[in-house]
Each structure stands twice: as structure tokens, then as C-alpha cells.
N, C-alpha and C positions, 0 to 999 in steps of 0.2 A: 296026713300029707304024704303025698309021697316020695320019693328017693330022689333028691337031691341031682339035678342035671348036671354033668360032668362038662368045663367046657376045656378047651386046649386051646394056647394064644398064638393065634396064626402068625408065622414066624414074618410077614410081610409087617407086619404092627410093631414087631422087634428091629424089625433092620430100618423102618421107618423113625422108630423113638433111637435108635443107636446107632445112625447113620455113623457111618465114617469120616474122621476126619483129614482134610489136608492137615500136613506136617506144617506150623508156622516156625519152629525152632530155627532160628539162624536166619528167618524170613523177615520178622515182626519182630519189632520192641515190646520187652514185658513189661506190664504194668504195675509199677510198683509206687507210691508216696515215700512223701522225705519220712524220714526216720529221726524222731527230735531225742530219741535216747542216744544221737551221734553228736549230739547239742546243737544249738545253732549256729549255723552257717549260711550266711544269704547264699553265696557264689552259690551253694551246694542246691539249698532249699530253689532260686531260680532253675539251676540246670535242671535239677527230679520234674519240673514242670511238663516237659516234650513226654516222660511217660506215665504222668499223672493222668492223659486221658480226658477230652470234651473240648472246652474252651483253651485250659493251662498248656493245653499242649499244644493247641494253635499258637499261643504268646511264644512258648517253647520253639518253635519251630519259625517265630518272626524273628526273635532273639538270634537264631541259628543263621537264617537268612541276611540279617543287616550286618553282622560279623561276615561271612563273606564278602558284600559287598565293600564295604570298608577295607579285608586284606586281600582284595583282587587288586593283581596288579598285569599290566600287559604282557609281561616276561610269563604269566602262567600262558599266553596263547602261541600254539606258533604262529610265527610272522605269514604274511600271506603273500605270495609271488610276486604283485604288484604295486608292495611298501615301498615306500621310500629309504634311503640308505638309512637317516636319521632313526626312523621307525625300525630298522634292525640292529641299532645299537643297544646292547642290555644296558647299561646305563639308562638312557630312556627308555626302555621298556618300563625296567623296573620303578621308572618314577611316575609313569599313568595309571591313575586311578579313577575305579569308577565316578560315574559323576550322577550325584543324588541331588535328586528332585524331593523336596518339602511340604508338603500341603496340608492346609487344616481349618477349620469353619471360625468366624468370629468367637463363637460361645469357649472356645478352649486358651482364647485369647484372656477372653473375661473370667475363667478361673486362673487356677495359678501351673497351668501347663504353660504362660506364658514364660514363667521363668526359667523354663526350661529351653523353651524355644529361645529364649533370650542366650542361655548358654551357648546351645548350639551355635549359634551366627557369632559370638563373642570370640570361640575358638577357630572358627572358620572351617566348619564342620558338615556344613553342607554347602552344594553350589547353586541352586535355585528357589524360591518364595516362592508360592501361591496362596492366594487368600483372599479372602471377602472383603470390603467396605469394614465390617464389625472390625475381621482379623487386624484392619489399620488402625481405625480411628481410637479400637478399645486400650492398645499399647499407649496411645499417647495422651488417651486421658486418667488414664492409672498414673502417668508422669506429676500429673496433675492434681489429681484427687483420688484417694481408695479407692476400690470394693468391698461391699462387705459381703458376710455370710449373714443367709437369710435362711425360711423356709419354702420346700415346692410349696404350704398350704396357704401359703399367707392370704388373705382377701385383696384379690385385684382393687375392688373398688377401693377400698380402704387402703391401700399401697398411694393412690392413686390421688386421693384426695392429699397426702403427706410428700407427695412429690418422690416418690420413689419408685423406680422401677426395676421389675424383678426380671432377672433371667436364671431359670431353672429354680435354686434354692440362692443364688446371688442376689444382691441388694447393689443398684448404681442410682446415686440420687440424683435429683434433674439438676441440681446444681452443677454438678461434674460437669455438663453439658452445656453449661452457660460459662464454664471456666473454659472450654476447649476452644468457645468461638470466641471470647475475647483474645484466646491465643491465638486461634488459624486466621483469622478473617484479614492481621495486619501481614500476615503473610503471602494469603491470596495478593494483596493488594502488591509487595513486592515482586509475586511473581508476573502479575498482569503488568505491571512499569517496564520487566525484563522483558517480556513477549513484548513488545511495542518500542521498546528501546535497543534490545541487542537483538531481534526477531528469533528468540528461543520459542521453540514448540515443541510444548509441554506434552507428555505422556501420562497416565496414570504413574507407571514405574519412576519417571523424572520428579513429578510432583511426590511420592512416594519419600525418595532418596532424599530430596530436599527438607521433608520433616522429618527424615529421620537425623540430618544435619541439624535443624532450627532447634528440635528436642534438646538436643547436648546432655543425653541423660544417660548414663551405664545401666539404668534399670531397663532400658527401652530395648527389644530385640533390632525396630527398624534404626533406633543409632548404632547399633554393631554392622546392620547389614549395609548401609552409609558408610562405615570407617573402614568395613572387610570389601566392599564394594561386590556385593552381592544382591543379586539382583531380586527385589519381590517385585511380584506382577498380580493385579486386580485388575482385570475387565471391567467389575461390579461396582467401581469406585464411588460411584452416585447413590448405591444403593445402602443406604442409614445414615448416620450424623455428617460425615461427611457431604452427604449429597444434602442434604439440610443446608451446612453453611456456603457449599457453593451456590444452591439456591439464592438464600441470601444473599451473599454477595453481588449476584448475579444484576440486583434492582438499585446495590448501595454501590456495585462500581461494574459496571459490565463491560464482558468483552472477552474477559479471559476462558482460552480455548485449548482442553487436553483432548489430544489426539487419539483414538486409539488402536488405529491401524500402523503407527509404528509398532505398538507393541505386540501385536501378533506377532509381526516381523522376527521383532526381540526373541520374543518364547518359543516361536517354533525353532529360531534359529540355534536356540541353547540346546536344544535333541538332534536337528540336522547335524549342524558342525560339531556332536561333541566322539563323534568316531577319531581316531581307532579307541577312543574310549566305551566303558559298555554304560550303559545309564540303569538306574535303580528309583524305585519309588516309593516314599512313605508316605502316606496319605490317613492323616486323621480326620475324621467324617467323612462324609458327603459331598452332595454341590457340584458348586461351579471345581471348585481348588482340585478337586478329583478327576473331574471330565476336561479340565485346562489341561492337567498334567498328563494325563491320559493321552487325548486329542495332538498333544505338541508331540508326543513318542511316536505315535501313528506315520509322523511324517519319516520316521528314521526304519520304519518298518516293526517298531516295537519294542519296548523295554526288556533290560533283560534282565531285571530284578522288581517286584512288585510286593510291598506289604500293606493290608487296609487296615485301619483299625475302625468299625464302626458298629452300630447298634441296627442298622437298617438292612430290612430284609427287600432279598427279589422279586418277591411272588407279586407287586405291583407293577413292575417292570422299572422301577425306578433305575437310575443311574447310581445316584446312592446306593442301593441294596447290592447291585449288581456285584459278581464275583469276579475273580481276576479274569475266570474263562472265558466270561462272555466279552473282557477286552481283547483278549485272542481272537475273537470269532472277528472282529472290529481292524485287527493288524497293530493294535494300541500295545499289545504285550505280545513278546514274541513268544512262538510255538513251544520252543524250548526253554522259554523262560523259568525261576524259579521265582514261585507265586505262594500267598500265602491270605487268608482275610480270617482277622482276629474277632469274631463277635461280644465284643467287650468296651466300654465305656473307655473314651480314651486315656480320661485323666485316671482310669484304674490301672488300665496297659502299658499306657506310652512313661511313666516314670522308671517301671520296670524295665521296659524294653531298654530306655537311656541307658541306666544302671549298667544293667548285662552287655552293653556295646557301646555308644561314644564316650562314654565315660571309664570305663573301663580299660579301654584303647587307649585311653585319654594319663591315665593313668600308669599303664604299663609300659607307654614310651615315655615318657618322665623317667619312671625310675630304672629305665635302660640308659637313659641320660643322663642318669643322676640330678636330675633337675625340679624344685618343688611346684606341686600342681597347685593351682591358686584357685 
């Protein structure tokens, strides 16, 4: 053979593989995980999450976001030329706070992110509801009767012959179902007597408020949001158990009529009038709860705080999937808003997220108080 071909590495192949880089130092967070040889610490292990990197650090960075909203207060802005005198008193500045919007799908209702949501409205911790048919009717028949834990594999058919229904890996047996209409239906019947006797006309949100009064349960979030007078709102009212027993009702005593152009009224008007306040949105899943809340900010020119927690992606053009941006493109979130969407299951995210801010909050003004947290 013969002598060996000598080659030389074109130096374009070198400055190709060793491109130069920008400097991120001082630009970029480094990525680093908790360190358990510093032992455990939540506080600590949640904050390391913003530079852990993927998902943890979107939660990270929801975490970061609802802590803002919560300690904004008008006094960080300056007053605008044509406030009112009131509106430039620090005193009131300092006691406006943002006003957060709630939203979240039946199914989180039906695990145990209700008791969460239950918290929240119990301390008077957010100031608006949205939610599905499920998101109502599933509070008030856990009042009623359990859920269980089940599995995703269980056989439909075989669930089904036993009279139980599954949602996800949850177990709600039909009985629950027949306990909740011998509760609603003498209620409908009260409230159709009031519409025809005191000419009350009923809303979803009025029919809402009223069982969360009839319930009389502390386990219930719609009897906090009842006694805090907080307003939930469902368009979708008709749609599941609910919309079943008004069904119902409808052949065993009719007549009785919810409105529900009052309550657009209601919902948009909780984002129009809630200036000089700035509005903020947590949104667990998808849906209607997402694009209500959305849709009602639209009218104020846009939120100025936005967190999603959900599992669905864009590439269908879903509303669901959608990212905060494309509510910017809409006037739903403003330009300059501070936006965030967690791709994460909510009952993995949203306890965390509690933890690391209303509760925490919840927490540290107590014992600035000196007062026990119950």
C-alpha cells in the first residue's frame, strides 16, 4: 500500500464545531437542582424549581408570578393625571389590590383540588369563580356522598353494570346522583314559588349562590363563596347533573326560568369596573372557565397577570391548548402583561403553587399579627 494521505482540518470545520459563544453570565439563570445534603427544606426545594429547568421552572415562575399579584398594590403605580382626589390618597392606594380571577374544569372539582379551592374562597382569597356545570354540581354532591379512588383501567362496561362511574382514576357511584336530586329538586321547587311570588329572576350565578346557601356545609367551596359573597359564574349550567335535574323538574313542576344574560353582564362587568385595580388569572384547565375568563378581561383591554395550568397542547388550534400569547393577539391579556402556562396536571401543580403563595401569604401575615392560622 501506499503512503498514507496526509489531510489538514479546514479551519472553517473548527470555527463551525467551536462557534463562539454569547456571554450569558449575569444574563441567564444557572441551572442548578436542590441539593438534599442541605436537608430538606420545601420553601427551599419549591424555590430551586425556576432553575431546575423544563416544566419545574414554568411552576417556578407561576409561583413567582401569583406572589406578585397578591403583593401588588396601587401605591407601586404612579397615580395618573386624571385620578380622582380619593385615588391619590396613599392610604388608599395602598389598600388596592389586584383582583384575581379563578377558573378551573369540573374533573379538579371531583379530585381533591376541591379542598383547595374550598380554602381559597373560605379566606376570601380570590374575587371571581368560573366554572363548568361538573365544577358546581360535583361540590355539592361530595356534601352528600364520597368519591372514591378508582383506576384509569377499570372496564367501562363492567363499572357500568355496578352503577359506577369513573372519571379519570376516580370512582362516583350513581347513587350519589340520586342523593343530590332528592336534595336539588325541593329546592328548584322553592325557587320556582319565589320567581312567581316575589318575581325574582334567577341567574345561573343566583341559583349558584343559593346552593351554596341550602348546602350549609364548611366542606363545600360554593358555601364559602355564598357567606364571602363571591361571585361564581357557569354559562354551562345545564350542561351534566345539574342540567339533568332541571330537566326533570322541568315535566314534575315547570316554569322555572335562569337567565343568562344577566350574567354576562355580571362577569364582564367584574373586569370592566375592576380599574384602577389590575386583574390577574389562574386558570386550571381548559374550556368554557378559561375563554369566560379570558373573554371578560378582553373587555378591560386585557389582563395584567395570567397563569394556565394545563395538559393541552395548541397545534389543534384549541382554546385549551392556546398559550397566553395568542390571548394577546385577542386584547384578552395585555401586551405587557406578565404571562406564564404550566404544562403540568393540575392537581400536581396547583397544590404546589397554593403552598408557595396564598398560603404562605396566608401564613406570614398571621404571624406579623401574631394571630393563629386555622
Amino acid at each position: 500500500m501506499g503512503e498514507a494521505t496526509k489531510y489538514t482540518l479546514p479551519e472553517t470545520v473548527r470555527s463551525t464545531v467551536f462557534m463562539e459563544s454569547e456571554q450569558l453570565d449575569g444574563a441567564c439563570a444557572k441551572i442548578e437542582g436542590y441539593n438534599f445534603n442541605n436537608g430538606v427544606n420545601y420553601h427551599e426545594l419549591f424555590k430551586s424549581m425556576a432553575v431546575t429547568g423544563f416544566q419545574a421552572s414554568n411552576l417556578g415562575d407561576a409561583i413567582r408570578l401569583v406572589n406578585e399579584m397578591l403583593d401588588w398594590r396601587l401605591s407601586d403605580e404612579t397615580p395618573e393625571e386624571d385620578c380622582s382626589e380619593e385615588e391619590r390618597e396613599l392610604a388608599y392606594r395602598e389598600s388596592v389590590k389586584c383582583k384575581v380571577f379563578l377558573g378551573f374544569t369540573s374533573n379538579l372539582i371531583s379530585s381533591g383540588i376541591r379542598d383547595i379551592v374550598c380554602y381559597l374562597l373560605q379566606h376570601r382569597m380570590v374575587d371571581v369563580v368560573v366554572t363548568t356545570a361538573g365544577g358546581v354540581e360535583e361540590d355539592l354532591v361530595k356534601c352528600l356522598a364520597p368519591t372514591y379512588r378508582g383506576d384509569f383501567s377499570l372496564p367501562g362496561a363492567v363499572l357500568r353494570s355496578k352503577g359506577l362511574n369513573r372519571i379519570g382514576n376516580l370512582l362516583v357511584p350513581n347513587d350519589n346522583y340520586c342523593k343530590f336530586e332528592d336534595w336539588i329538586i325541593p329546592i328548584f321547587d322553592q325557587m320556582l314559588d319565589e320567581q312567581n311570588s316575589q318575581k325574582i329572576l334567577w341567574t345561573p350565578s343566583k341559583v349558584i349562590a343559593r346552593l351554596g346557601k341550602e348546602i350549609n356545609n364548611e366542606t363545600s367551596y360554593l358555601y364559602w363563596a355564598y357567606k364571602n359573597n363571591i361571585p361564581v359564574f357557569c354559562p354551562s349550567l345545564t350542561d351534566g347533573s345539574l342540567g339533568d335535574m332541571l330537566y326533570f323538574h322541568s315535566f314534575k313542576n315547570p316554569g322555572l326560568v335562569i337567565d343568562i344574560v344577566q350574567d354576562i353582564r355580571g362577569m364582564n362587568s367584574e373586569a370592566v369596573h375592576a380599574s384602577p385595580r389590575k386583574t390577574g388569572m389562574i386558570i386550571l384547565g381548559g374550556g368554557l372557565p378559561k375563554h369566560h375568563i379570558c373573554n371578560a378581561n378582553m373587555m378591560r383591554n386585557g389582563a395584567d397577570y395570567a397563569v394556565f395550568i394545563n395538559t393541552a397542547q395548541e397545534f389543534d388550534g384549541s382554546d385549551s391548548g392556546a398559550r397566553p400569547d395568542e390571548a394577546v393577539s385577542w386584547g384578552k391579556i395585555k401586551g405587557s402583561a406578565k404571562t406564564v402556562k404550566v404544562h403540568c396536571d393540575a392537581t400536581i401543580a396547583f397544590p404546589l403553587l397554593v403552598a408557595e403563595t396564598f398560603a404562605a401569604t396566608r401564613a406570614k401575615t398571621s404571624a406579623e399579627n401574631n394571630t393563629v392560622v386555622d
